[in-house]
N, CA and C atoms as an extended XYZ file, in Angstrom:
159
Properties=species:S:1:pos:R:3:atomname:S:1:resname:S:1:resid:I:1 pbc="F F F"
N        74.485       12.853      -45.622 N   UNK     1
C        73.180       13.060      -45.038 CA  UNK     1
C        72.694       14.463      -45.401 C   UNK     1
N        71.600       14.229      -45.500 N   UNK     2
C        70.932       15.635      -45.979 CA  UNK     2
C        70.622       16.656      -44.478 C   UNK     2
N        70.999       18.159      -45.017 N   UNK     3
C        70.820       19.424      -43.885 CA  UNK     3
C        69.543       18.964      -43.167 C   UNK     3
N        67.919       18.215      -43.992 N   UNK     4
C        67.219       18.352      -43.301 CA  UNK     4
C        67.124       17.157      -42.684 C   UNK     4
N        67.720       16.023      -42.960 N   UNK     5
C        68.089       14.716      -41.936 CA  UNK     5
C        68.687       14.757      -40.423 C   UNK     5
N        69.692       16.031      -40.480 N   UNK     6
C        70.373       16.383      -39.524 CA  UNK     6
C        69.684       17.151      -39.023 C   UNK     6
N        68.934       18.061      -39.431 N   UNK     7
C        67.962       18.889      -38.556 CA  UNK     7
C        66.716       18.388      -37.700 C   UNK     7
N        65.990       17.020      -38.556 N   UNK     8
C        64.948       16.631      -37.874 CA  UNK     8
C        65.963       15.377      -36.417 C   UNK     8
N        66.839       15.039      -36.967 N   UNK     9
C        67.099       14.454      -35.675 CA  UNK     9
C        67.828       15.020      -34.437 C   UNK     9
N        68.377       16.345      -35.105 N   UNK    10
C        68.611       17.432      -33.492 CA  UNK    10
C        67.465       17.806      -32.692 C   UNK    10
N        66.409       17.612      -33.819 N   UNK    11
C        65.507       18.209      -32.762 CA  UNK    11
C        64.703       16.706      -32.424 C   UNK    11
N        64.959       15.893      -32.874 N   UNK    12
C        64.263       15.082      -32.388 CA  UNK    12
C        64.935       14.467      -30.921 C   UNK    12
N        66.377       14.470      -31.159 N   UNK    13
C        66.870       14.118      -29.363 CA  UNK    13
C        66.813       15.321      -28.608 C   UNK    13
N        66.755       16.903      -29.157 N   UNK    14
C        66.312       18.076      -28.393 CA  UNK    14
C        65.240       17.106      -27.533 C   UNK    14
N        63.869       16.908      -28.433 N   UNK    15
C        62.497       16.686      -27.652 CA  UNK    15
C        62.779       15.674      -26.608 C   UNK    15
N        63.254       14.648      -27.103 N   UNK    16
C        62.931       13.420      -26.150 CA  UNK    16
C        64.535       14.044      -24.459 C   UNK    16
N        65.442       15.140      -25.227 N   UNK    17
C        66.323       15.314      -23.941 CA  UNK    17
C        65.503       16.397      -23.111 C   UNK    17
N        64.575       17.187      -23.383 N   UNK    18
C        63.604       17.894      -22.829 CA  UNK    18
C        62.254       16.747      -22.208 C   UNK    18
N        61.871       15.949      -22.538 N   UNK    19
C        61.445       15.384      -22.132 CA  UNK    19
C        61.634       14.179      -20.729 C   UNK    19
N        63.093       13.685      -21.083 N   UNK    20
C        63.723       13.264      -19.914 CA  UNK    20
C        63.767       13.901      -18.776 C   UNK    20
N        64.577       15.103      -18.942 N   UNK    21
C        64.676       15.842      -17.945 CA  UNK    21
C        63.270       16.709      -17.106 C   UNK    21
N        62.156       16.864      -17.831 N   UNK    22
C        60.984       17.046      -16.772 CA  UNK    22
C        60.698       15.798      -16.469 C   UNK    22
N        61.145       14.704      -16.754 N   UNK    23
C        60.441       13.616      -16.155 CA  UNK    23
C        61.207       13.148      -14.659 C   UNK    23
N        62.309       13.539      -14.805 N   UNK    24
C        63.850       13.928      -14.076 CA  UNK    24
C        62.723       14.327      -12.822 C   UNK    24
N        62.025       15.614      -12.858 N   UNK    25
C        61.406       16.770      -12.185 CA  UNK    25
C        60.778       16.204      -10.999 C   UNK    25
N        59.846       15.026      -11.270 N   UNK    26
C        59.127       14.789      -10.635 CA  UNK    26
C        59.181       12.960       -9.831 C   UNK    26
N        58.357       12.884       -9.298 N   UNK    27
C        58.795       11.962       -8.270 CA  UNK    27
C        58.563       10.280       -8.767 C   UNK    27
N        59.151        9.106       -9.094 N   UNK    28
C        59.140        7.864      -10.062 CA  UNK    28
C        58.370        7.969       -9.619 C   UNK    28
N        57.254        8.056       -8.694 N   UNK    29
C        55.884        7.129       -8.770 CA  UNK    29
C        54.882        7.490       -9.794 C   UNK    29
N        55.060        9.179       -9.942 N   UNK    30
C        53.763        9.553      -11.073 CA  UNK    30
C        54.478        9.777      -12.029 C   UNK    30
N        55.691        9.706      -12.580 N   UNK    31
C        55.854        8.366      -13.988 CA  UNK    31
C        55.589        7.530      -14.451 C   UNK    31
N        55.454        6.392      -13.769 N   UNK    32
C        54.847        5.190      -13.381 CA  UNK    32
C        53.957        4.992      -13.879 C   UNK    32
N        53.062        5.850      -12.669 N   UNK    33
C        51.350        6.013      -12.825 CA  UNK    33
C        51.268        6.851      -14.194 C   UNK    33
N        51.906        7.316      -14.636 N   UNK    34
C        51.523        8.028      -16.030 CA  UNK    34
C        51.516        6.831      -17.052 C   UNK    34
N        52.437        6.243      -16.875 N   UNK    35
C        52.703        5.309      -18.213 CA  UNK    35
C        51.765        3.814      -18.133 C   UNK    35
N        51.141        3.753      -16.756 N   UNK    36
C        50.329        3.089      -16.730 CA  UNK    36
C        48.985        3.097      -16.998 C   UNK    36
N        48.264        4.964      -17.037 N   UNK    37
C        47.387        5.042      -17.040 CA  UNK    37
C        47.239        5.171      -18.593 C   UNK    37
N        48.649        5.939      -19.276 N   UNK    38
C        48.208        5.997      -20.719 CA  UNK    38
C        48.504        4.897      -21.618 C   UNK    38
N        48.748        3.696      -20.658 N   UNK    39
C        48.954        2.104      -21.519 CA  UNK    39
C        47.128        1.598      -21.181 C   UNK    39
N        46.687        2.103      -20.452 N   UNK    40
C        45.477        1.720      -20.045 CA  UNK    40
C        43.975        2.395      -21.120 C   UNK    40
N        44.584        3.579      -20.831 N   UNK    41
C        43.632        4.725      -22.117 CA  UNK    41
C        43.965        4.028      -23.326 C   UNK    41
N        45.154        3.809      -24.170 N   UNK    42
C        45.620        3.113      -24.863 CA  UNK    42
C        44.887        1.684      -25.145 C   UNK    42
N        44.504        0.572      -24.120 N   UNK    43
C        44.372       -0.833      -24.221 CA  UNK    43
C        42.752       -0.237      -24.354 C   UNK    43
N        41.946        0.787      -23.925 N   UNK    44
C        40.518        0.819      -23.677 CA  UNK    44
C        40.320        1.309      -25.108 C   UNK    44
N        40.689        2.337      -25.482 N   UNK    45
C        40.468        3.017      -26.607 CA  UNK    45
C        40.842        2.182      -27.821 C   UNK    45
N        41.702        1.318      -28.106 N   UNK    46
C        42.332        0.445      -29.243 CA  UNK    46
C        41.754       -1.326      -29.297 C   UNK    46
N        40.920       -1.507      -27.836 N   UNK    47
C        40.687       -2.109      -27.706 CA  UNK    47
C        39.716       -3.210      -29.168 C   UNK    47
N        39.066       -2.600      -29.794 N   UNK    48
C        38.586       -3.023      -31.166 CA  UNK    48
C        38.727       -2.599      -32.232 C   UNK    48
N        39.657       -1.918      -32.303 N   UNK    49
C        40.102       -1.694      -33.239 CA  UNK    49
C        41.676       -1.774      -33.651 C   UNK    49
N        41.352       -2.227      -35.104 N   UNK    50
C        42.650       -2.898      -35.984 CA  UNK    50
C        43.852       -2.045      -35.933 C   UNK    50
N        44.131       -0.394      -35.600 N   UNK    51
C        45.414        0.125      -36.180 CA  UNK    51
C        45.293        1.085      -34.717 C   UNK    51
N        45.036        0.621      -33.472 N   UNK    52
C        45.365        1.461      -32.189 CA  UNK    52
C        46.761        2.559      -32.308 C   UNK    52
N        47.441        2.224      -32.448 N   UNK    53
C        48.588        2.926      -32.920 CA  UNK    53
C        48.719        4.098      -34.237 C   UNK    53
């Protein structure tokens, strides 16, 4: 594996283990409500169009 294969994926479980852990922070309900509201922004905004993602 290449130095920079190994580098983008340290930091890539860095981000998402920094990310866990503030999510850790705060209370399941406005997790929840987060992932609901940005599946919602998501379904409104992508809504007609071909490559939402």
């Amino acid at each position: 594996m290449a130095a920079r294969t190994i580098v983008g994926a340290v930091a890539l479980l860095a981000l998402i283990g920094v990310a866990v852990y503030l999510l850790a922070q705060i209370p399941w309900e406005f997790t929840v409500a987060g992932v609901l509201a940005l599946a919602g922004i998501l379904l409104a905004v992508g809504h007609d169009a071909p490559d939402a993602l």
